[in-house]
Backbone as CSV, one residue per row, in Angstrom:
resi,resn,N_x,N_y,N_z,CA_x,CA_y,CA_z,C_x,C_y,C_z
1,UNK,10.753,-32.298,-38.653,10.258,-32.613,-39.978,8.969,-33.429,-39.847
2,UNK,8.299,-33.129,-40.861,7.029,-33.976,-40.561,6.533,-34.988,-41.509
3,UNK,5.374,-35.931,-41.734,5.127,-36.598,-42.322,3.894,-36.426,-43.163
4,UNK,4.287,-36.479,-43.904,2.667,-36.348,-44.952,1.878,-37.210,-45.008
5,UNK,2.428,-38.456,-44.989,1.529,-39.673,-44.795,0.794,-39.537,-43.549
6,UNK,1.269,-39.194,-42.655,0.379,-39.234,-41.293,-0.348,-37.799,-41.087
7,UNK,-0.273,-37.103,-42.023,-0.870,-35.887,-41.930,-2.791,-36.249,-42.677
8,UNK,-3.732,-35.358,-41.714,-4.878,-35.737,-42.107,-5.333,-35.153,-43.140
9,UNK,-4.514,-34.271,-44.014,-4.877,-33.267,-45.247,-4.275,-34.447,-46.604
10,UNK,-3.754,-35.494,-45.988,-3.019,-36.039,-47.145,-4.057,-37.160,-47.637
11,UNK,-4.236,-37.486,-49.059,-5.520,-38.032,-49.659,-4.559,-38.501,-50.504
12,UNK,-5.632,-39.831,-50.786,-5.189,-40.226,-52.015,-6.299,-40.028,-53.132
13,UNK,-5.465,-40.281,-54.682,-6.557,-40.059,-55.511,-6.892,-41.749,-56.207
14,UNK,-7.642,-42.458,-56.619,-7.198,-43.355,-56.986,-7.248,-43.629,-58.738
15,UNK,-8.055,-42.176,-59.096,-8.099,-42.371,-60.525,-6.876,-41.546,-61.288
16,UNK,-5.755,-41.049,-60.477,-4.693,-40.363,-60.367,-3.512,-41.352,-60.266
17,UNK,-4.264,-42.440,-59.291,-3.508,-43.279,-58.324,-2.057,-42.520,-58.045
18,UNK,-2.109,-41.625,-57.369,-1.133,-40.689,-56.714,-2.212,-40.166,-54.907
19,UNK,-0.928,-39.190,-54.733,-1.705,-38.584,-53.226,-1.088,-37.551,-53.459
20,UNK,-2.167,-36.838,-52.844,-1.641,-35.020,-52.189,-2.258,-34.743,-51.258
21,UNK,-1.707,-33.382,-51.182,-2.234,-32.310,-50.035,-3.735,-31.693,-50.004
22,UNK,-4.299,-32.253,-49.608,-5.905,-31.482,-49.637,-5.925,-29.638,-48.944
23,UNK,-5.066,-29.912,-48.332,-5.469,-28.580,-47.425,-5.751,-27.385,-47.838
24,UNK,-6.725,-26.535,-47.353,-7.310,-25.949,-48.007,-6.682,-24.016,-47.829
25,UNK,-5.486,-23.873,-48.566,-4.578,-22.773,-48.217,-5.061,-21.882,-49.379
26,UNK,-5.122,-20.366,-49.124,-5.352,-19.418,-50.210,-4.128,-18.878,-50.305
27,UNK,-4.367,-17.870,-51.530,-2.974,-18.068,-52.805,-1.942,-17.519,-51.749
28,UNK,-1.768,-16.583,-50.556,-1.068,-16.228,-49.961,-0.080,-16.581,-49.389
29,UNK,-1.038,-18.109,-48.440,-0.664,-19.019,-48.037,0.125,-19.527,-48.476
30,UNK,-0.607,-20.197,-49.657,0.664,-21.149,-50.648,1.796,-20.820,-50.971
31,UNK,1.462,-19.150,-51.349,2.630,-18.889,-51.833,4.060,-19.003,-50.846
32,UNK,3.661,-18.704,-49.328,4.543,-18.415,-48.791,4.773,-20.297,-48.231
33,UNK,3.756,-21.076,-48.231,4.103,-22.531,-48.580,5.454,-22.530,-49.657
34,UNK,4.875,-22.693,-50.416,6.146,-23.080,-51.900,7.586,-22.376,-51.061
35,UNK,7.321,-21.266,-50.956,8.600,-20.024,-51.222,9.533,-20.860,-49.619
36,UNK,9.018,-21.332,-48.680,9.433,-22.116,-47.648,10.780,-22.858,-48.071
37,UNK,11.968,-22.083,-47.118,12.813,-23.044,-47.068,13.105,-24.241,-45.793
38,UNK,12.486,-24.133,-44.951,12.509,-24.999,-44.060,11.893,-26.402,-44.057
39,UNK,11.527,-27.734,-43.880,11.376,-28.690,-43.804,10.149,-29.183,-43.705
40,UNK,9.631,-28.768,-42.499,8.604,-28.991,-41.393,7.513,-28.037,-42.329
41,UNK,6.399,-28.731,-42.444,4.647,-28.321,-42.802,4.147,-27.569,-41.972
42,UNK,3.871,-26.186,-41.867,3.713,-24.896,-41.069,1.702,-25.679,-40.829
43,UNK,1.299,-26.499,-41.876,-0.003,-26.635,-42.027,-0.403,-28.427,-41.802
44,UNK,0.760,-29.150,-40.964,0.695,-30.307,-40.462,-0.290,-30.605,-39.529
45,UNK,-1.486,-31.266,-39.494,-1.849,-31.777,-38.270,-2.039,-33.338,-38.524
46,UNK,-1.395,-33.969,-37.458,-1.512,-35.388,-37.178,-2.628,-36.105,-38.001
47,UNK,-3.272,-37.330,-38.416,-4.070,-38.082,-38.363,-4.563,-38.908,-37.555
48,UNK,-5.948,-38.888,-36.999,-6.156,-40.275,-35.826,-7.401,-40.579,-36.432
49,UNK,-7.234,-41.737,-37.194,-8.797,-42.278,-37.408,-9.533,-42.610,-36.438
50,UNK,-9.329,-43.047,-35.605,-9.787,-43.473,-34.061,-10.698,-41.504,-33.170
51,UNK,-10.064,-41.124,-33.475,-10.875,-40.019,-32.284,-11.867,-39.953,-32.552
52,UNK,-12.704,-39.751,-33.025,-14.024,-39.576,-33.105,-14.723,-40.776,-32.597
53,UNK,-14.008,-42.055,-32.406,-14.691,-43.211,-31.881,-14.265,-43.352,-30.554
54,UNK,-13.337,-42.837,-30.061,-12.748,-42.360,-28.877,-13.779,-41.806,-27.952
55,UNK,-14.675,-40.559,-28.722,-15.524,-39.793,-28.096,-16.893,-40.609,-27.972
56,UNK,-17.221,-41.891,-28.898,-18.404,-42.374,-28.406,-18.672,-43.126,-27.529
């Protein structure tokens, strides 16, 4: 199972003051997103604020 919070597609809004999923899936995708009975985010990748400073 994975985490959304630590996922790098996950944003907050603050004039929403909520969060979602940014990721950028077409209707296909999604659909077969939603229709998902399993747990785990087929479209999870980690967050590391740090890598890119890693590389300098």
């Amino acid at each position: 199972m994975t985490n959304c919070e630590d996922c790098v597609y996950y944003e907050y809004d603050p004039e929403a003051d909520t969060n979602y999923c940014e990721a950028d899936l077409d209707e296909d995708e999604m659909e077969r997103f939603l229709r998902s009975a399993n747990d785990s985010c087929p479209f999870y990748r980690p967050g590391d604020e740090y890598r890119t400073a890693r590389r300098q």
